[in-house]
C-alpha positions as a Markdown table, in Angstrom:
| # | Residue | x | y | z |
|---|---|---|---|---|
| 1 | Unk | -17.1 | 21.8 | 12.8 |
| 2 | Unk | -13.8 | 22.6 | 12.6 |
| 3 | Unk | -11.3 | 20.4 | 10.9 |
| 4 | Unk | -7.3 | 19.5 | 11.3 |
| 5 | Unk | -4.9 | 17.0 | 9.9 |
| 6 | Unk | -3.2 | 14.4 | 12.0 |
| 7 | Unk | -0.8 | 12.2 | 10.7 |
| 8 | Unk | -1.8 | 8.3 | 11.7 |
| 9 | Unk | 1.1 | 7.6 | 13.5 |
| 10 | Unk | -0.2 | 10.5 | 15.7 |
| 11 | Unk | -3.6 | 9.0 | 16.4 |
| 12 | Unk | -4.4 | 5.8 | 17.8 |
| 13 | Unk | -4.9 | 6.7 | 21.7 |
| 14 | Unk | -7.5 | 8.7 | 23.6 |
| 15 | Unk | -6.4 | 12.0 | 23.4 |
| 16 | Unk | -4.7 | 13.4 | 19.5 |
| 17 | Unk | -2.3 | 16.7 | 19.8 |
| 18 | Unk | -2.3 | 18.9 | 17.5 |
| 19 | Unk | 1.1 | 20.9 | 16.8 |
| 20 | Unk | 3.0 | 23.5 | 14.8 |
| 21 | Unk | 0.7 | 25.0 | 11.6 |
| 22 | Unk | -2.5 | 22.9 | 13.1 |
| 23 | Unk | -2.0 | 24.2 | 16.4 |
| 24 | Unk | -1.6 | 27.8 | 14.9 |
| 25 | Unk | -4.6 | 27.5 | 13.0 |
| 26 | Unk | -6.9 | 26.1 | 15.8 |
| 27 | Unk | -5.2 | 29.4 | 18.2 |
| 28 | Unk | -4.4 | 32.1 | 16.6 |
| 29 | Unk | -6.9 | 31.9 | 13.3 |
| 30 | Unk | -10.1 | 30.3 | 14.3 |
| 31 | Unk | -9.5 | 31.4 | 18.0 |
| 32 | Unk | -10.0 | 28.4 | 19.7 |
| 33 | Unk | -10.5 | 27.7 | 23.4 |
| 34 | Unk | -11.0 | 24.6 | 25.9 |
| 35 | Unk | -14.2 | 23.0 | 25.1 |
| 36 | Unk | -14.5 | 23.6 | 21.3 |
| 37 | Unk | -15.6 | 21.1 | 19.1 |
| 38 | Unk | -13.0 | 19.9 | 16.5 |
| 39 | Unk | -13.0 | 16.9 | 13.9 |
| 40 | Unk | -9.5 | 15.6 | 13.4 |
| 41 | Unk | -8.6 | 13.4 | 9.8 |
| 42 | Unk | -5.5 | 11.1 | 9.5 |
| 43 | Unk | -6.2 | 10.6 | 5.9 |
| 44 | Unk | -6.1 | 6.7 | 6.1 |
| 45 | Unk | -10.1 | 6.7 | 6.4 |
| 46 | Unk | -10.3 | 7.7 | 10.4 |
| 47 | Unk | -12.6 | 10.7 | 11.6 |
| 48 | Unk | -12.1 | 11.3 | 15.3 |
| 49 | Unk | -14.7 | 13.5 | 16.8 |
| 50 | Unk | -12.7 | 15.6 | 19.5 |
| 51 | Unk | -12.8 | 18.5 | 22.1 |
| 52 | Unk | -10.5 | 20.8 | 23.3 |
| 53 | Unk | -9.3 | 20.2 | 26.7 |
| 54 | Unk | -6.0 | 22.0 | 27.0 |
| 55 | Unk | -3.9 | 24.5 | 25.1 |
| 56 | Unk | -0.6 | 25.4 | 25.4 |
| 57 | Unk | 1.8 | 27.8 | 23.4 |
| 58 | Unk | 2.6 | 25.8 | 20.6 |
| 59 | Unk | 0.0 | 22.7 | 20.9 |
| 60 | Unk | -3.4 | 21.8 | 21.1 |
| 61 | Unk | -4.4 | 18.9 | 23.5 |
| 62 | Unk | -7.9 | 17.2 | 22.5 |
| 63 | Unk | -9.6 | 14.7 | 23.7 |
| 64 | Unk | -11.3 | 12.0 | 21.5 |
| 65 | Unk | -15.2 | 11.6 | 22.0 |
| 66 | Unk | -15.9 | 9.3 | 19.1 |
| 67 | Unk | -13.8 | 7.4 | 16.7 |
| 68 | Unk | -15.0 | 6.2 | 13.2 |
| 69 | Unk | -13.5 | 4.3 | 10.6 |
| 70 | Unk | -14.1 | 4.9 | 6.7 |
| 71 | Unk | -14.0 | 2.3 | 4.0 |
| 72 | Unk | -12.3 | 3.2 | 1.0 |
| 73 | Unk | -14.4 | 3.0 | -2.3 |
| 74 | Unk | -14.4 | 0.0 | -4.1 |
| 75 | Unk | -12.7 | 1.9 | -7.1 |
| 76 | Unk | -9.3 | 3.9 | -7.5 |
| 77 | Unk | -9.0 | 6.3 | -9.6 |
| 78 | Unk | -5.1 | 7.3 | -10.5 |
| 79 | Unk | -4.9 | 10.9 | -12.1 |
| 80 | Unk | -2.1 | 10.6 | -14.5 |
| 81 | Unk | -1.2 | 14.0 | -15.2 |
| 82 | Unk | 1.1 | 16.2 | -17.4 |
| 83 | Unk | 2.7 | 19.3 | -15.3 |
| 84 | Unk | 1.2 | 22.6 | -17.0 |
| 85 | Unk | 3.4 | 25.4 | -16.5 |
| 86 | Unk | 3.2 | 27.7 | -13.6 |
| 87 | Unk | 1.3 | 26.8 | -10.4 |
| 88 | Unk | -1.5 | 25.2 | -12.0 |
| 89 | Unk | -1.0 | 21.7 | -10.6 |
| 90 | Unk | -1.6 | 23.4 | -7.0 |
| 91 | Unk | -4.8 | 23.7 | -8.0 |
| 92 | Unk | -5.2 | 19.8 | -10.0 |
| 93 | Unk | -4.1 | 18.7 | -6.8 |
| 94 | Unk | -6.3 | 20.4 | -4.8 |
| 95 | Unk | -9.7 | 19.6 | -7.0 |
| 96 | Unk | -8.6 | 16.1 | -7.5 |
| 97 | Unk | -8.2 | 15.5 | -4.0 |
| 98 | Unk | -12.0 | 17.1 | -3.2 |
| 99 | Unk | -13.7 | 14.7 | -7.0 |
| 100 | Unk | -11.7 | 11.8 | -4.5 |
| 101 | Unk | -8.9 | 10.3 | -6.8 |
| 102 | Unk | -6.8 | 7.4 | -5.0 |
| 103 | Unk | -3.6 | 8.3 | -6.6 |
| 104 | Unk | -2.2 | 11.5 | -8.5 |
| 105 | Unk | 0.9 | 11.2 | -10.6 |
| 106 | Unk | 3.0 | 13.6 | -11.7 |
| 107 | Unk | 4.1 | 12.9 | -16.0 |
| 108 | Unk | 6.6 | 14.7 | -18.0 |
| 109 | Unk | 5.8 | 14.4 | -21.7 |
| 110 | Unk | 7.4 | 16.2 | -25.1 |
| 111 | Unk | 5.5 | 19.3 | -24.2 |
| 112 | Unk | 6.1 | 20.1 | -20.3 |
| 113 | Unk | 8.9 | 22.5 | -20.1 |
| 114 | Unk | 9.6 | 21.8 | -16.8 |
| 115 | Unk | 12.7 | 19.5 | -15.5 |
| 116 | Unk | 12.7 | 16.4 | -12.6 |
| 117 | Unk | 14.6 | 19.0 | -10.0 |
| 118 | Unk | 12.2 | 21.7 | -10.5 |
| 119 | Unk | 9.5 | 19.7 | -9.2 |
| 120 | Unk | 10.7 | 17.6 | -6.5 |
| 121 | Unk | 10.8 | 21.1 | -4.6 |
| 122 | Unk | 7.3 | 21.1 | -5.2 |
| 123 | Unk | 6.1 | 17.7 | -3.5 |
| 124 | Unk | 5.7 | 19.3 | -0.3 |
| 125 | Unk | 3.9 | 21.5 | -1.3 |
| 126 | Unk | 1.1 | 19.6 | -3.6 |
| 127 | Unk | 1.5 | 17.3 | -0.3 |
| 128 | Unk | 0.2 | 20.0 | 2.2 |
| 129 | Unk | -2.3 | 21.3 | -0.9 |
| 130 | Unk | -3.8 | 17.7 | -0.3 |
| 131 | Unk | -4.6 | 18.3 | 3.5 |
| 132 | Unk | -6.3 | 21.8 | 3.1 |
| 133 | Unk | -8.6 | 19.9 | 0.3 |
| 134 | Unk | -9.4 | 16.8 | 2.6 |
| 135 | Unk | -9.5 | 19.4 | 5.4 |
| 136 | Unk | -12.0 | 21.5 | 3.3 |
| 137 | Unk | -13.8 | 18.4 | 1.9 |
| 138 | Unk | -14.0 | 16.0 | 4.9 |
| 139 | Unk | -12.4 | 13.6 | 2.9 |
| 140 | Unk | -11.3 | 11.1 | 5.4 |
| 141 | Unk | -8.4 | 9.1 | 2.5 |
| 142 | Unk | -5.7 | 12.0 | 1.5 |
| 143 | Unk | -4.5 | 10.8 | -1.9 |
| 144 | Unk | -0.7 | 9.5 | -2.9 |
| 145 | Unk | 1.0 | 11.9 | -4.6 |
| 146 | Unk | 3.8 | 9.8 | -6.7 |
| 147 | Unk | 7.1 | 11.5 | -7.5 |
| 148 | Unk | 7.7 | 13.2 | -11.2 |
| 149 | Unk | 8.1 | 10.4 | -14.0 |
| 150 | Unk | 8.2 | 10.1 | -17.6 |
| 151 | Unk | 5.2 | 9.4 | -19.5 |
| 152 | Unk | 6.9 | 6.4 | -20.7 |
| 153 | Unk | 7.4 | 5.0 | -16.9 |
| 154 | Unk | 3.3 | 5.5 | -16.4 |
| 155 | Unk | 2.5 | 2.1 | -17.6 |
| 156 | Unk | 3.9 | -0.9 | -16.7 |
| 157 | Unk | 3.4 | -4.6 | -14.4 |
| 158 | Unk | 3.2 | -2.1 | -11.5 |
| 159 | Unk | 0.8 | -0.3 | -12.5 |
| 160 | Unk | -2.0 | -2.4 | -14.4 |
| 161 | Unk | -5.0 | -0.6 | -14.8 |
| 162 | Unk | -8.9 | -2.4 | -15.0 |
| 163 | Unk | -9.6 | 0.4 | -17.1 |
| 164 | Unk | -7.4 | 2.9 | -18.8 |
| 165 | Unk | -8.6 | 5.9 | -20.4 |
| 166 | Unk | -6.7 | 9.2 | -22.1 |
| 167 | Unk | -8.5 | 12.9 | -22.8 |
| 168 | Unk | -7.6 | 12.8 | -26.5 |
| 169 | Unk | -8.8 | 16.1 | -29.1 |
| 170 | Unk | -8.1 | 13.8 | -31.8 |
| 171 | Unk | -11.3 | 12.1 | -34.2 |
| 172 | Unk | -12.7 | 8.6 | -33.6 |
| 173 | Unk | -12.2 | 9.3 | -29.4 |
| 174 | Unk | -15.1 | 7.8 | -27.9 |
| 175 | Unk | -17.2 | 8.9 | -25.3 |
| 176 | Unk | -16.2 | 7.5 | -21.5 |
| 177 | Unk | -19.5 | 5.4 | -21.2 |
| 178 | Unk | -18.9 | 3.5 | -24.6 |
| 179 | Unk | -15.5 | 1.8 | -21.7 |
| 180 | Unk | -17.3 | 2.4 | -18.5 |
| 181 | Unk | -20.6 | 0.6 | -19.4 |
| 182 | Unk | -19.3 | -2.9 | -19.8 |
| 183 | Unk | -17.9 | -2.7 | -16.2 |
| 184 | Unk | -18.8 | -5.0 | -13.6 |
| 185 | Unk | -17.4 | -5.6 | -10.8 |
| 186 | Unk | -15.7 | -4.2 | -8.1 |
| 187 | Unk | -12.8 | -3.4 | -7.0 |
| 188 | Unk | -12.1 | -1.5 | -10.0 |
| 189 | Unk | -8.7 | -0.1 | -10.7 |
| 190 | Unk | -9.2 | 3.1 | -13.0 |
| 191 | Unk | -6.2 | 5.3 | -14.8 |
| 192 | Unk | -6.9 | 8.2 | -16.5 |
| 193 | Unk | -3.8 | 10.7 | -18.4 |
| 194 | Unk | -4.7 | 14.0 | -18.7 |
| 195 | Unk | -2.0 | 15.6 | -21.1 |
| 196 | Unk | -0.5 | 19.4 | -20.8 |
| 197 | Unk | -1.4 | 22.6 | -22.5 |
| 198 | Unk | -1.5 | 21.5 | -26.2 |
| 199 | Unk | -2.6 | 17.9 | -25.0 |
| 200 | Unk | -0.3 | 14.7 | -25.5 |
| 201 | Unk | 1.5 | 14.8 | -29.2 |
| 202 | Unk | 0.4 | 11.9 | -31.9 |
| 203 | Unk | 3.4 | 9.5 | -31.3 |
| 204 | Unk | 2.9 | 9.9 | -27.1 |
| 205 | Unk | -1.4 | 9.2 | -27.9 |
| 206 | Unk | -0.2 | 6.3 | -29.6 |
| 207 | Unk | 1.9 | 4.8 | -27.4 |
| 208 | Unk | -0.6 | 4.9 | -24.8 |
| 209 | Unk | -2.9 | 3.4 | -26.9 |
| 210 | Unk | -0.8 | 0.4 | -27.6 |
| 211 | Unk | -0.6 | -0.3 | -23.7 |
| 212 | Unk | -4.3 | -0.4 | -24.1 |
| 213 | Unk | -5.2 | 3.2 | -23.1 |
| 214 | Unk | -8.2 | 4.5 | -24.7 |
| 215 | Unk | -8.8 | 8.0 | -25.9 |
| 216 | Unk | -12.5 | 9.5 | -25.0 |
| 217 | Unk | -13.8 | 12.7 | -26.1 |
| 218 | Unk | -14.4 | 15.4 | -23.6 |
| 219 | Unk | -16.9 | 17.1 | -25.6 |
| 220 | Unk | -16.6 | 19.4 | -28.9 |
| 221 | Unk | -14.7 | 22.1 | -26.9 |
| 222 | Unk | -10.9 | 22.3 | -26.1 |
| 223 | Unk | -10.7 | 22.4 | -22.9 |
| 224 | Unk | -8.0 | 24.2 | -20.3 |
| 225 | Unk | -5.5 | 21.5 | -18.7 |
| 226 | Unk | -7.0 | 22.0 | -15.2 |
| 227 | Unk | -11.1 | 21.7 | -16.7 |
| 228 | Unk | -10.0 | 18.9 | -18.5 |
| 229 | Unk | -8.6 | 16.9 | -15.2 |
| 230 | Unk | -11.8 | 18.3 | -13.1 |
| 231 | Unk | -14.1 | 16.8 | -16.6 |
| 232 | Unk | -12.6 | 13.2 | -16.2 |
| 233 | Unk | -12.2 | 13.0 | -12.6 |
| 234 | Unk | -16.4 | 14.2 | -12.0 |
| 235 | Unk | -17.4 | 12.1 | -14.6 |
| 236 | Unk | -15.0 | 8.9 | -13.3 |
| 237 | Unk | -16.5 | 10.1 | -9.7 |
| 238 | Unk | -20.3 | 10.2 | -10.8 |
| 239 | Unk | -20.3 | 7.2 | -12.6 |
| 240 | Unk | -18.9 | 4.9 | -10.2 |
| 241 | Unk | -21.1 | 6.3 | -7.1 |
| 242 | Unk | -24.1 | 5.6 | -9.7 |
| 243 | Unk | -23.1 | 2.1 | -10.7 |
| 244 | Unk | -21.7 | 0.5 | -7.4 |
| 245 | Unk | -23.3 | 3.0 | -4.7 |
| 246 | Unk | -26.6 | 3.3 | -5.8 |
């Protein structure tokens, strides 16, 4: 079934309209027509099941059939991530929004190139990246997408982790279980930092170490910036769903 993106305050009643790129999708891509079956997300854990029942121009009236509600895991993972260069954090965005991270941040560090401006023009963007991955997923929980910050801003009161881990190349980085096994209990607040092409420099792994981050290996290979986000987030992902899911 087809899926489309509804912000919440646009849901709630018993008919959901779909407008601008949604409605242009649902017409003059997929072809839609009175009748069809559609499933609408509002990315706050809602799945409506819908039908068409009237089209117009520029909008999409459906009516809702069913209405369910989806609990958030008892874990949140936050992606704490160093821009690579290019468009490559399209693409972070879009796999850590489908391996189910609750929060992806942005981090300049001593080896992005790029500057604050540059990348405020890009939150729309990751933002929409988000819906077409929850939209391709079924996700029903679109991530939060924080603004740009320094690496040094990334830990704090605000932002105190259960767990915090960091994808380190350097020797005596443990393997994720040796910190993930003495977990017990739910809900778990989990940060991982991810660095850029090059990975994090000494002084920046040991400053994150001090605020009680803990490198862990990622295997014997060096990894690209975007496999190395996918590694931690699937392995974070698996783990939890085995431990507090099975």
């Amino acid at each position: 079934m087809h899926r489309f993106y509804v912000p919440p305050g646009e849901c709630g009643g018993q008919t959901i309209v779909l407008r601008e790129g949604e409605a242009h999708h649902a017409l003059h891509v997929l072809r839609l027509r009175e009748g069809a079956p559609v499933t609408v997300l509002n990315g706050k854990g809602d799945i409506y099941s819908c039908k068409i029942v009237r089209t117009r121009k520029a909008e999409v009236e459906l009516a809702v059939l069913d209405h369910r509600v989806i609990p958030q895991p008892p874990w949140r993972i936050t992606l704490f991530q160093a821009i690579p260069k290019g468009k490559l954090f399209e693409d972070i965005v879009e796999k850590a929004t489908e391996l189910g991270a609750h929060k992806i941040v942005p981090i300049f560090s001593e080896r992005v190139v790029s500057t604050m401006e540059h990348h405020e023009r890009k939150m729309e963007r990751w933002n929409i990246g988000a819906i077409e991955a929850i939209k391709q997923c079924g996700s029903p929980w679109l991530p939060v997408i924080e603004m740009p910050t320094a690496l040094e801003k990334s830990l704090g009161p605000d932002r105190r982790m259960d767990l915090s881990l960091v994808a380190a190349l350097q020797s005596g980085a443990k393997h994720p279980r040796h910190w993930l096994e003495p977990l017990e209990k739910v809900p778990l607040q989990i940060g991982v930092w991810v660095g850029p092409e090059g990975d994090f420099t000494a002084e920046e792994i040991t400053f994150l170490q001090k605020g009680e981050v803990h490198p862990v290996t990622l295997g014997n290979l060096v990894l690209r910036v975007e496999t190395a986000a996918i590694y931690c987030l699937s392995v974070l992902n698996y783990e939890m769903q085995w431990r507090f899911q099975a």
